[in-house]
C-alpha positions in Angstrom: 14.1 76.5 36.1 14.9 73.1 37.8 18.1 73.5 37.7 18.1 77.1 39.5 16.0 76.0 42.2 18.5 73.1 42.8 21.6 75.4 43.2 19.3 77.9 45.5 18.5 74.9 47.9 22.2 73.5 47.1 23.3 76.9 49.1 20.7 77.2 51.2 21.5 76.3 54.9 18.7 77.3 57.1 16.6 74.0 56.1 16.9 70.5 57.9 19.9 68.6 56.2 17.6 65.4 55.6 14.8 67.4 54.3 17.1 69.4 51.8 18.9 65.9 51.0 15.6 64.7 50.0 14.5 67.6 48.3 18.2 67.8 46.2 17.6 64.1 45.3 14.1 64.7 43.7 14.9 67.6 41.6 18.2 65.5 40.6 15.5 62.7 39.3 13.8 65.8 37.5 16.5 66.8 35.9 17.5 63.5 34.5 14.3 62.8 33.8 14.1 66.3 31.3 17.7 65.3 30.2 15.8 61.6 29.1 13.2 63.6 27.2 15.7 65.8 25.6 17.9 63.1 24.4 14.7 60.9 23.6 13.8 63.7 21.2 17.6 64.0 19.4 17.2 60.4 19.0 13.9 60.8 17.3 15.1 63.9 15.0 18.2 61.9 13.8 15.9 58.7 13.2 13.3 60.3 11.1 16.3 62.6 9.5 17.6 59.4 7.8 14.6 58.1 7.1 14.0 61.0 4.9 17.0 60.7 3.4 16.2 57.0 2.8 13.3 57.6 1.4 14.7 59.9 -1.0 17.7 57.9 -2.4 14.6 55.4 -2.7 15.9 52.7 0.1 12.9 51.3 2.1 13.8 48.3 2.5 16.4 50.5 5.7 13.6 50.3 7.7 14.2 47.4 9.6 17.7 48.7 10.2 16.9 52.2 11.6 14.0 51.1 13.9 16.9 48.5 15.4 19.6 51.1 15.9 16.4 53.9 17.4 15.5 51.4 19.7 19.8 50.1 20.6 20.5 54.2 21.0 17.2 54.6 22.9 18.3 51.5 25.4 21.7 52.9 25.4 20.7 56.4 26.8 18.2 54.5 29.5 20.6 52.4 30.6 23.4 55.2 30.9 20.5 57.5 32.8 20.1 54.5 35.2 23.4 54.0 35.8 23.8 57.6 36.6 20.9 57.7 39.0 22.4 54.9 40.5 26.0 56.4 41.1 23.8 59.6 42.6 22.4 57.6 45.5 25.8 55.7 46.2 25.3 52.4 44.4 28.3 51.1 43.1 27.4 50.6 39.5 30.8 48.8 38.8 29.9 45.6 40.6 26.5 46.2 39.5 27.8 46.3 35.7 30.0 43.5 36.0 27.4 41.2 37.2 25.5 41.9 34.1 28.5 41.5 32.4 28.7 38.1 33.0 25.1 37.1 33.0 25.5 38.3 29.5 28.1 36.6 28.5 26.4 33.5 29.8 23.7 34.3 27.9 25.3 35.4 24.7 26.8 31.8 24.8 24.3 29.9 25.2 22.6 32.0 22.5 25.3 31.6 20.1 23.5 30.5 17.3 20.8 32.5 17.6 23.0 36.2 18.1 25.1 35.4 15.1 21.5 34.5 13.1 20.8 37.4 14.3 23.7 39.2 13.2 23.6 38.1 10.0 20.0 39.1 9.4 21.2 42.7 9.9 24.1 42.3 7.2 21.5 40.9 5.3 19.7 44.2 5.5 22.5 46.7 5.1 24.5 44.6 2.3 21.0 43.3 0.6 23.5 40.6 -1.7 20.1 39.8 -3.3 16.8 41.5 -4.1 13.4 40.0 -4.6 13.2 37.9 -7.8 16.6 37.2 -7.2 16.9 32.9 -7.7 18.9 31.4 -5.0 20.7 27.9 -5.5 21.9 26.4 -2.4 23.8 23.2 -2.3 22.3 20.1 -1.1 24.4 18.5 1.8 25.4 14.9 1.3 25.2 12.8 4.6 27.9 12.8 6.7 29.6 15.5 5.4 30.7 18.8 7.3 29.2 22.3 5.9 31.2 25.2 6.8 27.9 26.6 8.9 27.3 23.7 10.5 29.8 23.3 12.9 29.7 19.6 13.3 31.8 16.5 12.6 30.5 13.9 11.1 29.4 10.6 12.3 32.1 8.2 13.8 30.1 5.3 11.1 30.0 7.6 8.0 33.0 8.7 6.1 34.5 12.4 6.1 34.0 14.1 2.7 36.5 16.7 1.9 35.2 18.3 -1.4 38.0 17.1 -3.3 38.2 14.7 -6.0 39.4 11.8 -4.4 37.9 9.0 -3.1 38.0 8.4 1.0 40.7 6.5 2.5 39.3 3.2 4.5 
């Protein structure tokens, strides 16, 4: 129906060119505004879909990971809606998406530790390595010594440990 009455004004001549610009540009915003409700409900029937299917392969502990990717194709779709919008009214959504670019990779590296925590947590999820009851031994660190997480060299005053067996050179 919207879409009808935007091709009849689309040919229509008789009316004021800024009135039937303006006009054109709202039912534009209503049709990507049904297209967001459309694809909000796709997103919502494949969700719930594999969360069925979960359910019945007896999986629950998924959860976690399908809300994440709902709400990651949910801010996918938005974000592609906007940008359309955007290219509609003659904004150039290539500077535009560059500057986020980099204020995301700014971000992103100053948040290194916490993305690839992050990350992990999801592998975590999906791999599930371990299951509750599950007895987890973890190593205890001796001082001065590198772990492969930790990313740091040790002291200048203590000596380097290597995880052979030979003693450290003076």
């Amino acid at each position: 129906m919207v879409g009808a009455i935007y091709l009849a004004i689309l040919r229509l001549r008789v009316i004021n060119p800024v009135l039937r610009r303006g006009v054109l540009d709202i039912l534009f915003i209503i049709l990507i505004a049904l297209l967001a409700v459309i694809l909000w409900h796709i997103i919502d029937i494949i969700s719930n879909s594999y969360r069925r299917h979960i359910a019945a392969n007896d999986k629950a502990d998924m959860e976690p990971v399908i809300v994440f990717a709902t709400r990651g194709a949910r801010l996918l779709m938005a974000g592609g809606l906007f940008a359309f919008i955007l290219t509609h009214f003659g904004i150039n959504v290539a500077a535009l998406s560059a500057a986020v670019g980099l204020g995301g990779l700014a971000i992103s590296l100053a948040a290194r530790d916490a993305i690839a925590d992050a990350i992990a947590g999801v592998i975590l999820l999906v791999d599930r390595p371990f299951r509750v009851g599950d007895r987890i031994e973890i190593e205890k660190a001796t001082p001065g010594a590198t772990s492969p997480t930790s990313g740091c060299a040790p002291p200048a005053s203590a000596p380097a440990t290597t995880g052979s067996s030979s003693s450290p050179t003076p």
